[in-house]
N, C-alpha and C positions, 0 to 999 in steps of 0.2 A: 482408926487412923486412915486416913486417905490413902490410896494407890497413886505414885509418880507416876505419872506418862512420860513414855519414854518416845521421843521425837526418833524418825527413821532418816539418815543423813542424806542431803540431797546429791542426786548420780552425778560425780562428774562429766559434764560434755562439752568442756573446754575443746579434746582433741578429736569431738565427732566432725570438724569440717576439715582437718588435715588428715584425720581415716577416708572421707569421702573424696577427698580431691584425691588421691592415692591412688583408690578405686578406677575412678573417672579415667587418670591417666592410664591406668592400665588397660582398661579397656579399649582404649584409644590406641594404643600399642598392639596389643593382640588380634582388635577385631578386621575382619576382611573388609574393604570397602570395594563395592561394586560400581565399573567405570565400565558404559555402554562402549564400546568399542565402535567406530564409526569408519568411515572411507574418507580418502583422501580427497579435499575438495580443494578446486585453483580455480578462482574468479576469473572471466577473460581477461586479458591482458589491455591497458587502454591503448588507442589511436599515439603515434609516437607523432603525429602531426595532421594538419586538417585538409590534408591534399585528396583527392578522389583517390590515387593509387592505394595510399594508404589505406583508405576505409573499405577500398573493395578488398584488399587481404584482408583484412579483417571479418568480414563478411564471410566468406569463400571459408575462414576456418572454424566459422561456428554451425553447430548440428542443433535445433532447437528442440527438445522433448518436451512438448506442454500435455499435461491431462487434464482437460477441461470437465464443465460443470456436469457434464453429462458421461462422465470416465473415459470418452473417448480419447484414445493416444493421437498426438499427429508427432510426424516427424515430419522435420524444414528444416535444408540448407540451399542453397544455390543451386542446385537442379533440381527441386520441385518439392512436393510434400505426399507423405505413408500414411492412409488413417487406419486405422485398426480402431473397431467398434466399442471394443473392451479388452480386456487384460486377458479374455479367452483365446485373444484373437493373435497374439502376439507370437505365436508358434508360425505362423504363416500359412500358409494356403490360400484357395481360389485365387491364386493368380498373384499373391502378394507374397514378398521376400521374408523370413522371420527379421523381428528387429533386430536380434540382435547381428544378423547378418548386413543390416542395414546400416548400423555404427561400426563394423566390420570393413566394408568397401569404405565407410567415409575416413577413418583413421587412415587407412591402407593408400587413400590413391594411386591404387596402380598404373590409373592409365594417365596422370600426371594431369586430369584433368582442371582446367583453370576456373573452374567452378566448386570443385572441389580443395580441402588442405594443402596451403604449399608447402612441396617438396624440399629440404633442406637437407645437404648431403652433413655426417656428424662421423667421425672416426671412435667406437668403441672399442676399439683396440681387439685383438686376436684374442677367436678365431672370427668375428662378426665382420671386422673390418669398418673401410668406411661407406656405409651404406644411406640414400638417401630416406628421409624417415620426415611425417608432418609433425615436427613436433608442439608446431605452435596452436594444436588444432584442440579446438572446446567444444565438451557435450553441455550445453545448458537445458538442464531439469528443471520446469516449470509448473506448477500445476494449481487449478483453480480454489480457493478456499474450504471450498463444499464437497472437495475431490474424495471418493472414497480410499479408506486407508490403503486398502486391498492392489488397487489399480498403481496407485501410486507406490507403493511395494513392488510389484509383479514389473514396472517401470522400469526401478532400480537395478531388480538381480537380474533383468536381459542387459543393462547396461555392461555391469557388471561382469557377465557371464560373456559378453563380446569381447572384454580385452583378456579375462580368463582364459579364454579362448586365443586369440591372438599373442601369449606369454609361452601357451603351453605349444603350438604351431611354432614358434620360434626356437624354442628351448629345443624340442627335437630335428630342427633344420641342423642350428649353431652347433651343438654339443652334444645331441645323437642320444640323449635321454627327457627326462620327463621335467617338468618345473620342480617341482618339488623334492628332486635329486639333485637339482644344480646346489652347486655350493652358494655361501652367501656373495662373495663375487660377482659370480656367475649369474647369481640371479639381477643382482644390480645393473648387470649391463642388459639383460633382458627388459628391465622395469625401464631401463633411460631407452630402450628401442620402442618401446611401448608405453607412453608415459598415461598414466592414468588420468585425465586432463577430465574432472565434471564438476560444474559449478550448479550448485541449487538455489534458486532464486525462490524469497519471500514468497506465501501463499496471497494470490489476486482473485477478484473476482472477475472472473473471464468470462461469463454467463453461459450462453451455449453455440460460442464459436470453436 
């Protein structure tokens, strides 16, 4: 007498793609997603008209950081131009100002020079008052296509590290403590005395000017 074969019933997996979409979401829920954290950047502002006065403010409030093909830094605004060799250099010495001391004097205009950021008086209310402040003033960060990353990093955090610098000088003038103890207020009217003003422009080929 022959043996029946017995057939093995086939696996249901009707609900294998609403178990997996279930999954999917959930993971999608749970998991951390990792967002670079960047700095605030503010394009210049354009010509409000095509008259010469106008274009020389304009001028007068731009700081131009280019790092060309050779990592060289220059700094240029309206009184002249900083070269620093490399990113080694940028601490200052032989005779040169550090940069970041250099985007320091040009935010600052103390001596209200017309070469420099104009002066606009702005009321941030007590205890700062109304103090005049450049607020329409831009750092443009430029640098050549072939630029090393390094240079162009080391660039940034003097930039950086100038208005860090000029928040926390303030913070203890105004309020007699440190930035980082100001309340969020307090810090607000700091950040509008000091406005973090740099625009990064597309990487060019600037060969080796």
């Amino acid at each position: 007498m022959a043996k029946s074969s017995k057939k093995v019933p086939a696996l249901n997996a009707s609900s294998m793609a609403d178990i997996s979409f279930l999954l999917l979401t959930f993971f999608l829920l749970v998991s951390n997603m990792d967002v670079d954290s960047g700095l605030a950047r503010r394009l210049p502002p354009p010509p409000q008209s095509q008259d010469q006065t106008s274009v020389d403010v304009q001028r007068r409030n731009l700081l131009v950081v280019l790092v060309n093909a050779q990592n060289e830094i220059l700094l240029q605004d309206q009184q002249g131009v900083v070269v620093y060799g490399n990113e080694n250099e940028l601490m200052g010495g032989a005779g040169r100002a550090a940069m970041k001391d250099v985007v320091k004097a040009f935010v600052l205009n103390e001596s209200n020079s017309a070469e420099l950021p104009q002066l606009i008086e702005e009321d941030f209310g007590p205890p700062i008052g109304i103090v005049p402040v450049t607020s329409n003033h831009v750092v443009s960060i430029q640098n050549d296509a072939t630029t090393r990353y390094s240079a162009y990093i080391a660039v940034q955090n003097e930039v950086v590290k100038a208005y860090n610098e000029l928040r926390e000088e303030g913070s203890r003038r105004y309020f007699g403590m440190g930035y980082e103890e100001l309340s969020i207020s307090q810090k607000e009217q700091i950040d509008g005395l000091y406005p973090q003003r740099i625009s990064e422009a597309e990487p060019k080929n600037y060969g080796d000017q």
